[in-house]
N, C-alpha and C positions, 0 to 999 in steps of 0.2 A: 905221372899219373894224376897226380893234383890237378893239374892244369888243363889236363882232357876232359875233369870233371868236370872242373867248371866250366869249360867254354861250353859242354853239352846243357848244361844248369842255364847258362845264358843265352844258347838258343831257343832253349827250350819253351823261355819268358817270351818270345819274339812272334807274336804271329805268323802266321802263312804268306799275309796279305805284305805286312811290313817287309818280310825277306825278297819277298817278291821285288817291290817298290825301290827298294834298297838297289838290288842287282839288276835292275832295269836303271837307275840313275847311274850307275856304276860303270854301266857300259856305256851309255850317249857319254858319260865325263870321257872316256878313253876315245869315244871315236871322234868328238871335240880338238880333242889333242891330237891325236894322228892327224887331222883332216889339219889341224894348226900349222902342224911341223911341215906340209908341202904347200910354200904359196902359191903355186898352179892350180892347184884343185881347190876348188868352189864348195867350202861349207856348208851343209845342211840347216836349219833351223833347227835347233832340239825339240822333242816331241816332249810333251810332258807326261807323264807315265797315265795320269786320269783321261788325256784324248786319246793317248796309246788303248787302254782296255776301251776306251768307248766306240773306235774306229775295230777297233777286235772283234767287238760283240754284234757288228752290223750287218 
């Protein structure tokens, strides 16, 4: 129960924006990898989360 506190208490410190940012970097790191693990397939560029929302918002 301690420890459900706290992680709520330490979300809670966490912006919107930040959680956000976080889990958008989170996923390009995993699809990095995957895209790593098959040398047939042609990797992406990673998008950076600030052209990510600014191509979002157009």
């Amino acid at each position: 129960m301690t420890l459900v506190l706290a992680a709520v208490m330490l979300l809670a410190g966490c912006s919107s924006e930040s959680l956000q940012r976080t889990g958008y970097n989170t996923l390009q790191n995993i699809e990095q990898q995957r895209c790593g693990n098959d040398p047939g397939e042609q990797c992406a560029e990673p998008q950076s989360y600030d052209d990510y929302q600014r191509q979002r918002k157009q």
